[in-house]
FIROMAR-195830 format. One record per atom (N, C-alpha, C): residue in three letters; atom name; x negated, y, z negated; residue number from 1. Coordinates in Angstrom, 1 decimal, decimal comma. Atoms other than C-alpha are relative to their C-alpha. Layout:
REC   res   atom       c1       c2       c3     n
REC   ALA     CA        X        Y        Z   NUM
...
This chain:
REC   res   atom       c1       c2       c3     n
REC   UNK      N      0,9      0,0     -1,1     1
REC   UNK     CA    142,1     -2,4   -134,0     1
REC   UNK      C     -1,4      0,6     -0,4     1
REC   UNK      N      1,3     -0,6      0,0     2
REC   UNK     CA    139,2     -0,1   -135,3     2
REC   UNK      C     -0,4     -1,4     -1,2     2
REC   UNK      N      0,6      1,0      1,3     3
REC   UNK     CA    138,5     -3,1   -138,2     3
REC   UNK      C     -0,5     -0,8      1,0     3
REC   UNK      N      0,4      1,3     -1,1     4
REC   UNK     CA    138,2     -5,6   -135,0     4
REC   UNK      C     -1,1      0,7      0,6     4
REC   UNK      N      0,8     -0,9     -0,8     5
REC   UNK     CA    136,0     -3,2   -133,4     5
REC   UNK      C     -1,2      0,3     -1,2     5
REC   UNK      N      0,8     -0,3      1,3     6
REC   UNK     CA    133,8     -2,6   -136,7     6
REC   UNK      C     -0,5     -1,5     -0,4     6
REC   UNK      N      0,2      1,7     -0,1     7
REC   UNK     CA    134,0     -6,6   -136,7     7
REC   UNK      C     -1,3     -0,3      1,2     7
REC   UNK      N      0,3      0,7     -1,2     8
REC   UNK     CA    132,8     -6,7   -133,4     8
REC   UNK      C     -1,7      0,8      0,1     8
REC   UNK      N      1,6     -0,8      0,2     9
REC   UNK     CA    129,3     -4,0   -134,1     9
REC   UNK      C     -0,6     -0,9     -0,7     9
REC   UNK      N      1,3      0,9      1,0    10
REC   UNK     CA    128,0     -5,9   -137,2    10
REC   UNK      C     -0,2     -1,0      0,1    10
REC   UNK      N      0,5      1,1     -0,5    11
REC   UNK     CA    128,2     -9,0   -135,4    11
REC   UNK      C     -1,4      0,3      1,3    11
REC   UNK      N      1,0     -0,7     -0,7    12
REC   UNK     CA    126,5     -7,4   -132,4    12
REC   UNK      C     -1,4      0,3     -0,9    12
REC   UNK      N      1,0     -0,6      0,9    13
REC   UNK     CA    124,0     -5,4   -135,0    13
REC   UNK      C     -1,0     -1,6     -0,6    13
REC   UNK      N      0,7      0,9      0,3    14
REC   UNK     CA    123,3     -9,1   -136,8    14
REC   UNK      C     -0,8     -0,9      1,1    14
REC   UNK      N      0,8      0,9     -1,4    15
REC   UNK     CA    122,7    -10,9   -133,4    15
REC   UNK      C     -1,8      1,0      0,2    15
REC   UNK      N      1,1     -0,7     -0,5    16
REC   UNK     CA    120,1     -8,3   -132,3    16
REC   UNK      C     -0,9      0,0     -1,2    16
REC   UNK      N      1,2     -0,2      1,0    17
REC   UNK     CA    118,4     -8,2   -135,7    17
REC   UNK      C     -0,8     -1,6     -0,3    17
REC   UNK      N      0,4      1,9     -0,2    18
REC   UNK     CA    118,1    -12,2   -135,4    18
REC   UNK      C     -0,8     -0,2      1,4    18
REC   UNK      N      0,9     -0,3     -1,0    19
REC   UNK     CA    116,8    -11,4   -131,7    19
REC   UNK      C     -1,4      0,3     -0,4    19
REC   UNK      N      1,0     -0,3      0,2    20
REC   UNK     CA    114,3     -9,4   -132,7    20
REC   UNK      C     -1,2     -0,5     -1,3    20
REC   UNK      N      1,0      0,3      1,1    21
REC   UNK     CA    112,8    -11,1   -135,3    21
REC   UNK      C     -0,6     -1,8      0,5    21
REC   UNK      N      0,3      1,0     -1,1    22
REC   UNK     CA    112,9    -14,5   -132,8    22
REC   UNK      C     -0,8      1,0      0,7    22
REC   UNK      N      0,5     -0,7     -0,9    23
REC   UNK     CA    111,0    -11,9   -130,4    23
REC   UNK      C     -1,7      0,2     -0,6    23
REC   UNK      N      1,9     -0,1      0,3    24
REC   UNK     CA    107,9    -11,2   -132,8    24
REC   UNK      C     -0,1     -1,2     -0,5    24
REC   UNK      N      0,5      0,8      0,7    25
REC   UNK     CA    108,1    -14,4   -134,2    25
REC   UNK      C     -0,9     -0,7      1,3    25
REC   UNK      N      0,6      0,5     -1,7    26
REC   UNK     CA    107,3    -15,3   -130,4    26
REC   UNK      C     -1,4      0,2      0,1    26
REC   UNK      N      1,8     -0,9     -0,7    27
REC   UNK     CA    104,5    -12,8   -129,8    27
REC   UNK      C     -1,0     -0,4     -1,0    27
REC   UNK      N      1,2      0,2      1,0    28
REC   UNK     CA    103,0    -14,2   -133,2    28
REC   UNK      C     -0,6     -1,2      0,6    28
REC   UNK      N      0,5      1,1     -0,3    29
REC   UNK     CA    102,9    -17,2   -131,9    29
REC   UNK      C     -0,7     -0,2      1,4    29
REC   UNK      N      0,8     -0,2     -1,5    30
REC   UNK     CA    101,5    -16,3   -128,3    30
REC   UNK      C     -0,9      0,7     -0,4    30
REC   UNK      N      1,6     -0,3      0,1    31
REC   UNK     CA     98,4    -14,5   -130,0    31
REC   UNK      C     -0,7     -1,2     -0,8    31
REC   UNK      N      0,8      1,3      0,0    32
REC   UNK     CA     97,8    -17,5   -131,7    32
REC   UNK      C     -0,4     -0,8      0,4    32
REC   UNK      N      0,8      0,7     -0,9    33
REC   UNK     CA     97,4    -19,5   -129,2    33
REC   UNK      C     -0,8      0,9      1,0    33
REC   UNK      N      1,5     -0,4     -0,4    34
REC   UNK     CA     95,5    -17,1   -127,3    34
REC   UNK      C     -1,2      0,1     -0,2    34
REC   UNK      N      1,4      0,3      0,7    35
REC   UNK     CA     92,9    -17,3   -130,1    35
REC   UNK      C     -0,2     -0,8     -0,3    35
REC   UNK      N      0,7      1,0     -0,2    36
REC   UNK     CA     92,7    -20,5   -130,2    36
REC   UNK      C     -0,3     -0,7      1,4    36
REC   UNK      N      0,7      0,6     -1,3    37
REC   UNK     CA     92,3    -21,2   -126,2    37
REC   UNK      C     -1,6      0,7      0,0    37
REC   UNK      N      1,2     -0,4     -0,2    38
REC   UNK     CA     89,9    -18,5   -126,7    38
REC   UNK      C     -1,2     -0,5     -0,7    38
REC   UNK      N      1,0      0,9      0,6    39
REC   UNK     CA     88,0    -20,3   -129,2    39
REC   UNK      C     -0,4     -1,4      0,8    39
REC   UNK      N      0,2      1,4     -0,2    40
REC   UNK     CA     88,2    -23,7   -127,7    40
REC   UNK      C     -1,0      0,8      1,2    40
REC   UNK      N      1,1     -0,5     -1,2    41
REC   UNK     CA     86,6    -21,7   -124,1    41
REC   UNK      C     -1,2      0,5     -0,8    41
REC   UNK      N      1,2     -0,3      0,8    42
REC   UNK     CA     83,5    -20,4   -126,6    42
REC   UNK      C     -0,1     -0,9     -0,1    42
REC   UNK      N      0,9      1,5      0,6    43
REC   UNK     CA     83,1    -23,9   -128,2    43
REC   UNK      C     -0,3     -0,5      1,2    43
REC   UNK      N      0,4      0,6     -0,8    44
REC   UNK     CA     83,1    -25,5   -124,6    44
REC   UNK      C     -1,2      0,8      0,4    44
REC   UNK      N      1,1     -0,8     -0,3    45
REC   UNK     CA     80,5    -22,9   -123,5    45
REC   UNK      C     -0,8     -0,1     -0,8    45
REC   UNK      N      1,2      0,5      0,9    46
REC   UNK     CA     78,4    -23,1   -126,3    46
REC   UNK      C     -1,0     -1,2     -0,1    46
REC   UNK      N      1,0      1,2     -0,2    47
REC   UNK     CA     77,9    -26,7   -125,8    47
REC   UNK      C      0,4     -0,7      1,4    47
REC   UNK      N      0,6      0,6     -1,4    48
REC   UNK     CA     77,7    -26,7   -122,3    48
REC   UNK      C      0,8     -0,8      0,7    48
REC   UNK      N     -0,8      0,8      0,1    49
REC   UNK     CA     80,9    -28,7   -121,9    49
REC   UNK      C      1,5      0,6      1,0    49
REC   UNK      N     -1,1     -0,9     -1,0    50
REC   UNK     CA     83,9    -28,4   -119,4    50
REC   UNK      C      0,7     -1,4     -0,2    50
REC   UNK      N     -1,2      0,3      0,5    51
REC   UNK     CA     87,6    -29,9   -120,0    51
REC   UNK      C      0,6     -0,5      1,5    51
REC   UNK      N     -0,4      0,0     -1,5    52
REC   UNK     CA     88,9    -31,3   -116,3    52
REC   UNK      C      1,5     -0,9     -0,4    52
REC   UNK      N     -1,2      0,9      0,1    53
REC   UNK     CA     92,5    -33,4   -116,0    53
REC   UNK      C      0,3      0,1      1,6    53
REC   UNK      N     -0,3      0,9     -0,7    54
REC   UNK     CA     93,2    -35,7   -113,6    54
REC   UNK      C      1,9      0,0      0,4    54
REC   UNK      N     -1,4      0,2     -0,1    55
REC   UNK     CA     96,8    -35,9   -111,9    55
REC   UNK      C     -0,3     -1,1      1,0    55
REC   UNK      N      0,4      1,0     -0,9    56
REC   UNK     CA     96,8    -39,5   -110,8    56
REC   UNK      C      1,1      0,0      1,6    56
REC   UNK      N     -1,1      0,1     -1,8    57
REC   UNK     CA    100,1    -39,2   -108,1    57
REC   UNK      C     -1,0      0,7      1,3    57
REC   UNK      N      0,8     -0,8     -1,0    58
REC   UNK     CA     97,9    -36,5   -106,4    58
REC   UNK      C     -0,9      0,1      0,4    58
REC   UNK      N      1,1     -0,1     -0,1    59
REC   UNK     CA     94,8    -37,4   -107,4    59
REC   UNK      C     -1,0      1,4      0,3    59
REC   UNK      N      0,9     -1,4     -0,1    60
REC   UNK     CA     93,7    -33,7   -107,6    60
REC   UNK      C     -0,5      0,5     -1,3    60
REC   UNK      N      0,4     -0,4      1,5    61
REC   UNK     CA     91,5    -32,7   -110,7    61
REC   UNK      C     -0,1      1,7     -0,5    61
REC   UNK      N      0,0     -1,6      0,5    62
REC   UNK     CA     91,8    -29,1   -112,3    62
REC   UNK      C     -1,5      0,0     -0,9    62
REC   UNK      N      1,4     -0,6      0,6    63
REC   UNK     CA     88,6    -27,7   -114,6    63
REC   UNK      C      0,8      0,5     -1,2    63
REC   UNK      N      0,3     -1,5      1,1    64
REC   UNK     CA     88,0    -25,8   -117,3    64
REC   UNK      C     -0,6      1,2      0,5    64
REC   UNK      N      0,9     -0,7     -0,5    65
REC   UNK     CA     85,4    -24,5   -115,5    65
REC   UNK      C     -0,8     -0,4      1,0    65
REC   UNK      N      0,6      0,9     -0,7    66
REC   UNK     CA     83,5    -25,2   -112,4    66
REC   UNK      C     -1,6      0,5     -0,2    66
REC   UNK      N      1,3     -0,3      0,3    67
REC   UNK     CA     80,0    -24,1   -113,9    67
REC   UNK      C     -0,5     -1,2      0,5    67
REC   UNK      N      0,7      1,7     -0,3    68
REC   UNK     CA     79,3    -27,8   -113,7    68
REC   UNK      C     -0,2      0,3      1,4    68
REC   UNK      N      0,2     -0,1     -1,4    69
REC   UNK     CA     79,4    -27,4   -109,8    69
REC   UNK      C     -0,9      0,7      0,6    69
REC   UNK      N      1,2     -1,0     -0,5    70
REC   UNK     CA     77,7    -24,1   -109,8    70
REC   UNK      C     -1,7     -0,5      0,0    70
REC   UNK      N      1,1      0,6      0,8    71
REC   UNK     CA     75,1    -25,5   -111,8    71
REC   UNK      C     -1,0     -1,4      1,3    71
REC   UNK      N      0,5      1,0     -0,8    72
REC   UNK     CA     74,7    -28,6   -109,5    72
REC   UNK      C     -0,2      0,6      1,5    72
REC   UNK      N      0,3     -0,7     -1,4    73
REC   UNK     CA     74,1    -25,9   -106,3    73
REC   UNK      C      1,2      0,3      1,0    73
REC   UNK      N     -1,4     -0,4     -0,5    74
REC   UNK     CA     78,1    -25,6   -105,2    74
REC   UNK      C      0,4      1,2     -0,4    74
REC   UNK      N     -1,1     -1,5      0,3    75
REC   UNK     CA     79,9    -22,7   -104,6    75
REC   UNK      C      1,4     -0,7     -0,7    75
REC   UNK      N     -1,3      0,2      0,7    76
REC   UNK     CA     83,1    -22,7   -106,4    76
REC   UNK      C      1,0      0,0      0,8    76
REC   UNK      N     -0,9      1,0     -1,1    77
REC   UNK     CA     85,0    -23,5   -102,9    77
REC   UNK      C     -0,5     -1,5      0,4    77
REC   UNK      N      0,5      1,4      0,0    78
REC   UNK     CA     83,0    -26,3   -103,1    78
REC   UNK      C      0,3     -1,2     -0,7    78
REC   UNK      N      0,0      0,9      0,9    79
REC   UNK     CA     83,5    -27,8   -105,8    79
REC   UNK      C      0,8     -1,1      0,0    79
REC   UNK      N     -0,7      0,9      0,1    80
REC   UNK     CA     85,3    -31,1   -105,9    80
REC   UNK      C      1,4     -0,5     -0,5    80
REC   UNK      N     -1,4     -0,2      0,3    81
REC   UNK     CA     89,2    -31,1   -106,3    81
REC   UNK      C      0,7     -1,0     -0,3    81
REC   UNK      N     -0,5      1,2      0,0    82
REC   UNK     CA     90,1    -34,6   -105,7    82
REC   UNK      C     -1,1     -1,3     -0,5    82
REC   UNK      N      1,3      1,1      0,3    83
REC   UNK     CA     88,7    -38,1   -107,1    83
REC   UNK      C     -0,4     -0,3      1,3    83
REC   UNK      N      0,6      0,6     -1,4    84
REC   UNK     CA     87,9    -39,2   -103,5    84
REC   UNK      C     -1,2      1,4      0,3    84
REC   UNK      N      1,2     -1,2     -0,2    85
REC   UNK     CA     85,7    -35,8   -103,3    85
REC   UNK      C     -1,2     -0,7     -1,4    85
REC   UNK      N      0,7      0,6      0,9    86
REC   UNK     CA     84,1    -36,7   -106,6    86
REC   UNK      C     -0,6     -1,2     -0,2    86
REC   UNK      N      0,2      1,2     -0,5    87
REC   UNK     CA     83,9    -40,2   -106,0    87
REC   UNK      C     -1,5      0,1      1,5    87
REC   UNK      N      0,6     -0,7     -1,4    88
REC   UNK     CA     81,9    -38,8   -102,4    88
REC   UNK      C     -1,5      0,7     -0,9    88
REC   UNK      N      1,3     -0,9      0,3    89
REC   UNK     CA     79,5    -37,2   -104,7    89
REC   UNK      C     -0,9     -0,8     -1,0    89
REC   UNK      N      0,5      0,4      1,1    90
REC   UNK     CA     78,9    -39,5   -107,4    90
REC   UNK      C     -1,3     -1,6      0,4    90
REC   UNK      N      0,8      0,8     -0,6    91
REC   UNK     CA     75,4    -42,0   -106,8    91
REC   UNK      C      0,7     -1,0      0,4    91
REC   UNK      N     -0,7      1,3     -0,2    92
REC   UNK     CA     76,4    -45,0   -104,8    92
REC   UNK      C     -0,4     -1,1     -0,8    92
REC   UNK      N     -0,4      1,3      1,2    93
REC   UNK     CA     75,0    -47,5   -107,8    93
REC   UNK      C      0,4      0,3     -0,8    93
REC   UNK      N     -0,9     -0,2      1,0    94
REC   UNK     CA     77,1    -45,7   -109,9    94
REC   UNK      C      1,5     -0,1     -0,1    94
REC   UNK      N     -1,3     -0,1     -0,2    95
REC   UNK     CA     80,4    -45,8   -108,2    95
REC   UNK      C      0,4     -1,3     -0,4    95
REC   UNK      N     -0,8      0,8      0,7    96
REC   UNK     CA     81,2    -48,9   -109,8    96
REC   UNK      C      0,1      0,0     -1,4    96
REC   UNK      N      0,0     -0,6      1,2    97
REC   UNK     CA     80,9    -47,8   -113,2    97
REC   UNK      C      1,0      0,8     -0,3    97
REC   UNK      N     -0,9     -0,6      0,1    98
REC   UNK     CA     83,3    -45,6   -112,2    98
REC   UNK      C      1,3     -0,2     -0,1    98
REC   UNK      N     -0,8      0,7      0,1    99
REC   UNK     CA     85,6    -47,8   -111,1    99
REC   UNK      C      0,3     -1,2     -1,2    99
REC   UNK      N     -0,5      0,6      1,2   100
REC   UNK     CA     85,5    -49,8   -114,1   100
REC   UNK      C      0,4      1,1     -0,5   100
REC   UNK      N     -0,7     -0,6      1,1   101
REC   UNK     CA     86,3    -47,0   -116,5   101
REC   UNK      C      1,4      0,3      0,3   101
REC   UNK      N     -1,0     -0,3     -0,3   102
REC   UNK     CA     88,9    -46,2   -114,5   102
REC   UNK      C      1,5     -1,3     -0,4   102
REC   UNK      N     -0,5      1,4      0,3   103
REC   UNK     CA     90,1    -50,2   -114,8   103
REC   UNK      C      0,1      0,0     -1,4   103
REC   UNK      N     -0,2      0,2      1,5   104
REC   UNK     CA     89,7    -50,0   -118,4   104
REC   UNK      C      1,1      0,8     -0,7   104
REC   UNK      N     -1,1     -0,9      0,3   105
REC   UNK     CA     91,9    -46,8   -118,8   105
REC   UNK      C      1,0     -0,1      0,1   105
REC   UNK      N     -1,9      0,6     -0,2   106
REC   UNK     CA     94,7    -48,5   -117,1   106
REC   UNK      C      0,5     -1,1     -1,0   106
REC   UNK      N     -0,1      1,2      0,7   107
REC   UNK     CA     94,3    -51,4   -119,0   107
REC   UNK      C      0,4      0,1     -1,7   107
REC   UNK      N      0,0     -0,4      1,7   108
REC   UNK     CA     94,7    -49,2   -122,4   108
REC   UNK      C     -0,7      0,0     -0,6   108
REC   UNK      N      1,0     -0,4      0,7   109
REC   UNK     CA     91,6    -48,7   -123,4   109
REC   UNK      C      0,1      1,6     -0,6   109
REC   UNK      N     -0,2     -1,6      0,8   110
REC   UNK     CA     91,8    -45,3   -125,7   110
REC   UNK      C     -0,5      1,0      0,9   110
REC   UNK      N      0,7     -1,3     -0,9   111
REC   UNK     CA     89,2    -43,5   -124,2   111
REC   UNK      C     -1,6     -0,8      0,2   111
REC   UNK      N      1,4      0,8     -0,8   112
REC   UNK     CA     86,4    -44,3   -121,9   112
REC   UNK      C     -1,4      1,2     -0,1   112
REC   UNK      N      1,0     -0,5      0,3   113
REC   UNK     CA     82,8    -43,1   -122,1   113
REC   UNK      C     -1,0     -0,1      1,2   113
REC   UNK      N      1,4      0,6     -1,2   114
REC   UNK     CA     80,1    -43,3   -119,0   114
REC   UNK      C     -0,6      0,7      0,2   114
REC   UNK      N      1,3     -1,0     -0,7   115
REC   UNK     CA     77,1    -41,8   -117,9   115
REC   UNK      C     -0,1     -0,7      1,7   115
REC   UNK      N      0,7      0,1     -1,5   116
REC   UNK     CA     76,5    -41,4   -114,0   116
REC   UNK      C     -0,5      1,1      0,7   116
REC   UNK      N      0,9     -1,5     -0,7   117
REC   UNK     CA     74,5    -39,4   -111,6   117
REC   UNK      C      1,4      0,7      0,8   117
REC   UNK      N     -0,9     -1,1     -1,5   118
REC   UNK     CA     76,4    -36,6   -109,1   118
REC   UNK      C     -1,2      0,6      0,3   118
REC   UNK      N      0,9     -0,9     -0,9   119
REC   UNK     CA     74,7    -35,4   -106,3   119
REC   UNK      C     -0,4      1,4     -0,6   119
REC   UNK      N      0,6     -0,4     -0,1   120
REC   UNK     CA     72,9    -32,6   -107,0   120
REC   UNK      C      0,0      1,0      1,6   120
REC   UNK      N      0,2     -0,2     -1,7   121
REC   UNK     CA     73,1    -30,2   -103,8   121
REC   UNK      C     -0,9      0,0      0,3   121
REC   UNK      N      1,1     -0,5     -0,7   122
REC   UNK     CA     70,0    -28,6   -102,9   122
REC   UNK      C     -1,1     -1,3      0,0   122
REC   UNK      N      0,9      1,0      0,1   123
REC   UNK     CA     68,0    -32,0   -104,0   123
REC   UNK      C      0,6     -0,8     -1,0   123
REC   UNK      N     -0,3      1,2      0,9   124
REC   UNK     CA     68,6    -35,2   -105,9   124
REC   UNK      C      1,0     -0,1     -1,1   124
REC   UNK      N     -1,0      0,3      0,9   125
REC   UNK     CA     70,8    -35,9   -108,7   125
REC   UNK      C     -0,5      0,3     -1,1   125
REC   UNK      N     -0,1     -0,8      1,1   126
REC   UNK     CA     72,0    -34,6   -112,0   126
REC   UNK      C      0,8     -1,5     -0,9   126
REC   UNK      N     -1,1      0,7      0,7   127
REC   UNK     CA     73,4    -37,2   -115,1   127
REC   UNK      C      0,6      0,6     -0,4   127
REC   UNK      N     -0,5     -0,5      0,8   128
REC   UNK     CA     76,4    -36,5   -116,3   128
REC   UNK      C      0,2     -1,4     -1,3   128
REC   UNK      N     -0,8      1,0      1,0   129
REC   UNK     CA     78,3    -37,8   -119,8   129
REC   UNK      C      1,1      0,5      0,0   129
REC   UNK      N     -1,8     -0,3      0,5   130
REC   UNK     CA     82,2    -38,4   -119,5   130
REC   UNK      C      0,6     -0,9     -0,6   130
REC   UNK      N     -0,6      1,0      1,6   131
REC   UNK     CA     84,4    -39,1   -121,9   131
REC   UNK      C      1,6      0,4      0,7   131
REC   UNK      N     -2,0     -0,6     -0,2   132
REC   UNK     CA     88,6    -39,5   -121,0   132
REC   UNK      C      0,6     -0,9     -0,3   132
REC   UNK      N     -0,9      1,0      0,1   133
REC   UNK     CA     91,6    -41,1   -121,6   133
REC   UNK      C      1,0      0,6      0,7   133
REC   UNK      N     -1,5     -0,2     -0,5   134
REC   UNK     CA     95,2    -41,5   -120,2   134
REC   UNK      C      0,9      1,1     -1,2   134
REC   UNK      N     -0,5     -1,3      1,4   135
REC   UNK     CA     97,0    -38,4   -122,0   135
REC   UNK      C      1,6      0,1      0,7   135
REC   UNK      N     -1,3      0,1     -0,5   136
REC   UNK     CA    100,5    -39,0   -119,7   136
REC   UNK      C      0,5     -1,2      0,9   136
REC   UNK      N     -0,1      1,3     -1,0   137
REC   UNK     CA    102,2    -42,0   -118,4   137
REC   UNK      C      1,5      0,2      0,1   137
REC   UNK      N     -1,2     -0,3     -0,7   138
REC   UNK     CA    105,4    -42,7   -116,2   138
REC   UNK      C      0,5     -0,7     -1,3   138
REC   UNK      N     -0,7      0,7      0,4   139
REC   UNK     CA    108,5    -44,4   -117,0   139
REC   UNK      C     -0,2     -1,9      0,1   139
REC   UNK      N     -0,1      1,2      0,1   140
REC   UNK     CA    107,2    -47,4   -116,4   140
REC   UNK      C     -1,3     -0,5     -0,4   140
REC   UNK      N      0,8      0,4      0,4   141
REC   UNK     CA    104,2    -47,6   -117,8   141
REC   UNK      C     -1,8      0,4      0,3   141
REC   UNK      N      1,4     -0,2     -1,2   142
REC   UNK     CA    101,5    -46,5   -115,3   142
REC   UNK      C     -0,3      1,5     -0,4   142
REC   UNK      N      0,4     -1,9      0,3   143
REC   UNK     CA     99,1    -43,2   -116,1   143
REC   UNK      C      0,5      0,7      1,0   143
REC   UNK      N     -0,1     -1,2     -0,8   144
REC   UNK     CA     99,9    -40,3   -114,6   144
REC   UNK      C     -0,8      1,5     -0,2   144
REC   UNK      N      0,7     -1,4      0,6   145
REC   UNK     CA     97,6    -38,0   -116,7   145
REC   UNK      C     -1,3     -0,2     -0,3   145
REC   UNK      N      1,0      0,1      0,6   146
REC   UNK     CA     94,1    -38,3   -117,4   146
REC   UNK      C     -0,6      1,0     -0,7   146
REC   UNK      N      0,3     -0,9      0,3   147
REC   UNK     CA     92,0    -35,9   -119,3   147
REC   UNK      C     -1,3     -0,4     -0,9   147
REC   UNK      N      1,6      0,6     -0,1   148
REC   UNK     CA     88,4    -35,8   -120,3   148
REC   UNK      C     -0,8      1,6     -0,3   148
């Protein structure tokens, strides 16, 4: 009995030393990636640049950052969530520009590139330059992810 029981510790003792060494190999790997999102947020900042994705079911767009918005005279409840908001903001002889990239993206084009104006609040318009592709698609073929 006490041999089964002496059996039954240095299995215990091995498990938890195999735990703990899964446990920091963890936390190494969770400051790594916190030093590299933190780098990627400095590189976007530096050049001025903000990271947005597209969820096509819901059509609601996330940020990086909504500087872009501040910047263009929006509060940051303001700012534009959905493409039909965006779309709403973006010049009316530009909204077809838009809608092609969009047509090209489905169509499997890699990654799309366009320059168009957005309103501007307090007065007239601002160009931007976007750049995205499809970065998740269903089971049947159709995006579900954009990103840009």
């Amino acid at each position: 009995m006490e041999a089964f029981i002496g059996v039954g510790v240095l299995v215990v003792l091995m498990v938890n030393r195999r735990l703990k060494k899964e446990v920091v190999k963890r936390q190494q790997t969770e400051k790594l990636l916190l030093k590299s999102e933190e780098r990627l947020h400095f590189a976007l900042n530096a050049a001025n640049a903000h990271h947005w994705q597209i969820d096509m079911q819901s059509r609601e767009i996330t940020y990086s950052s909504l500087q872009l918005f501040v910047s263009a005279g929006y509060s940051e409840q303001d700012a534009p969530t959905t493409l039909d908001l965006i779309f709403s903001l973006v010049h009316p002889d530009d909204r077809a520009i838009l809608d092609e990239a969009f047509e090209r993206l489905f169509a499997d084009e890699t990654t799309v590139k366009i320059d168009y104006r957005l309103q501007h609040k307090p007065s007239g318009w601002m160009w931007l330059h976007s750049a995205g592709q499809v970065v998740e698609w269903d089971d049947q073929g159709q995006a579900t992810q954009i990103a840009g």
